[in-house]
N, C-alpha and C positions, 0 to 999 in steps of 0.2 A: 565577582563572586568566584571565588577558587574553590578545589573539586570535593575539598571535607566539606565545604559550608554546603553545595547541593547533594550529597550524602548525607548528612544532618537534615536539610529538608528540602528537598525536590520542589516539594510546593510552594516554594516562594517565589518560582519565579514568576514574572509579572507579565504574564500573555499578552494584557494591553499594549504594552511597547516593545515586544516579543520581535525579530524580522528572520526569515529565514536567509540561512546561505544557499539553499540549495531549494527546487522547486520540481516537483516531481507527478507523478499519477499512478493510477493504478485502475486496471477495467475487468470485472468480472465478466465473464461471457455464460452466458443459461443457453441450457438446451435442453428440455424437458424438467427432468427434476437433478441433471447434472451438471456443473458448474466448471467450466476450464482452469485446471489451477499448471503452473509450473514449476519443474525443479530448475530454482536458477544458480546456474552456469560462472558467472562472471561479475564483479561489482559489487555493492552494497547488497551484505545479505546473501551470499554465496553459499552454499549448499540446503538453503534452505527453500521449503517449498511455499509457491505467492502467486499472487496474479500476474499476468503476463504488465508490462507500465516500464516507467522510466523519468528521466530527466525535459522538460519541457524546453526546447530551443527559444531562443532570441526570436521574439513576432509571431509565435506560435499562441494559439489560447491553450487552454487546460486541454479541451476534449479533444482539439486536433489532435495535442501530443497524444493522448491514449489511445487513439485510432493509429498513427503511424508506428508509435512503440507494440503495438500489439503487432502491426503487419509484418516489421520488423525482426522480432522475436518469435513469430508463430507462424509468421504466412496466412491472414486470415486476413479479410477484409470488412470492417466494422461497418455499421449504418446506428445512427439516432441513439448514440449512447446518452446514456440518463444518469446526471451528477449524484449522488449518493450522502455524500459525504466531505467533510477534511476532516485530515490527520495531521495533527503538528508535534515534531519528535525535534527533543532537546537531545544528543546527544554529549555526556558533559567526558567523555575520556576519548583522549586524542586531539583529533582535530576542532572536536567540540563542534560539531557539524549540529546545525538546524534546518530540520528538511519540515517544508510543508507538502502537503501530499492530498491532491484531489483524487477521489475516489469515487470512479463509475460502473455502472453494470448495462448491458446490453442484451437483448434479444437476437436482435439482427445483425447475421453474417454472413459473409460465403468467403468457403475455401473449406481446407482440412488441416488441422491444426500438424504441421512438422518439426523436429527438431534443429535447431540452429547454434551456433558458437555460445549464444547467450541463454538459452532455455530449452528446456524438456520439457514438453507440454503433456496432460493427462487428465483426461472428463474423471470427474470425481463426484458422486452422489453428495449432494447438498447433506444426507443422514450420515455420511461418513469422511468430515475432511479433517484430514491431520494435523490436527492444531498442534499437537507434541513436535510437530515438525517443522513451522511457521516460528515468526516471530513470535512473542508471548503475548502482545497487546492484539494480536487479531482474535482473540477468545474475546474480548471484551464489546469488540462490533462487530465481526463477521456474520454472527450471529440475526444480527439485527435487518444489518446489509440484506440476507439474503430472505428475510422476511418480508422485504420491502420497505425496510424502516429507513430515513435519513438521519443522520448522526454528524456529530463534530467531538474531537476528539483529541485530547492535548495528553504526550505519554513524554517522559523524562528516564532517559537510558544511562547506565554506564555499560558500556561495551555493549554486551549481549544480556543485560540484565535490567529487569525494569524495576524503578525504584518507586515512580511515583505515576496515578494515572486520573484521568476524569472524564469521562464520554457522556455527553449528553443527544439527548435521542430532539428531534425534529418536531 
C-alpha cells in the first residue's frame, strides 16, 4: 500500500495481520489528583509533552521496560504498575514506523522526579493536562486512562497528523 492509497483511507489497514517495528511503553505516575507528565527532550516525539516510557529491550516484558524507562528518564523508582491499555500507531511518512505501545499507570514510587538529557518532568493536575501539547490521539484515551478505564487503541499518522483512529474502551 503506497502513501496516497493510506491518505485515501487509513482505515484499511488490517490490524489482524498488522506487526510492529518497534515496541515501546508508556507509565503514568498519580499522586493525589496529579499525574507526572514530561516535556521530551530527545527521540520520537521531541518537544512535545507525554509520559515518562520508551523502547522495550531484548528479554525485557512490557512493565519491566516502563519501570526502568521511567527510572531512567526521571529518577523515580516504580512499584506494581497496572497495564492500562495498548496503543498501535501506523506511521505511513518516512520510515513508516509501526510502534505498539503498552500503557501503564502507577500509584507506587519513591524518589523525586528530576530533570535528565531525555525529559523534563512536571506533576500536572489530572483537570488540567495539555493536550494542545501532546500528541493528538492522547485526547482520545488519556481521558479514559486516567479515569481508570482500560482501552485498546489503533491510530494511523502521517507525520504529525492523525488521519485515522479507533479506541475501544475494556
Amino acid at each position: 500500500m503506497n502513501e496516497d492509497e493510506y491518505s485515501q483511507d487509513a482505515a484499511s489497514i488490517d490490524w489482524q495481520s498488522w506487526r510492529p517495528s518497534m515496541r515501546a511503553t508508556l507509565l503514568f505516575l498519580h499522586r493525589g489528583r496529579d499525574v507526572l507528565l514530561i516535556h521530551k527532550k530527545s527521540g520520537l516525539g521531541c518537544g512535545k509533552i507525554n509520559a515518562p516510557g520508551g523502547k522495550i529491550e531484548s528479554g525485557e516484558s512490557a512493565s519491566e521496560a516502563a519501570v526502568r524507562e521511567v527510572s531512567e528518564e526521571v529518577g523515580i523508582s516504580v512499584r506494581n504498575p497496572e497495564e492500562m491499555g495498548v496503543l498501535r500507531f501506523q506511521f505511513i511518512h518516512g520510515e513508516r514506523l509501526a510502534l505498539h505501545c503498552v500503557v501503564f499507570r502507577a500509584f507506587e514510587f519513591t524518589g523525586e522526579a528530576y530533570e535528565t538529557p531525555e525529559a523534563d518532568p512536571f506533576w500536572c493536575s489530572v483537570d488540567n493536562i495539555p493536550y494542545d501539547k501532546m500528541w493528538s490521539d492522547d485526547q482520545y484515551w488519556l481521558p479514559g486512562l486516567l479515569d481508570g478505564k482500560k482501552f485498546d487503541g489503533d491510530f494511523v499518522f502521517d507525520d504529525e497528523q492523525l488521519l485515522w483512529r479507533n479506541v475501544r474502551w475494556r
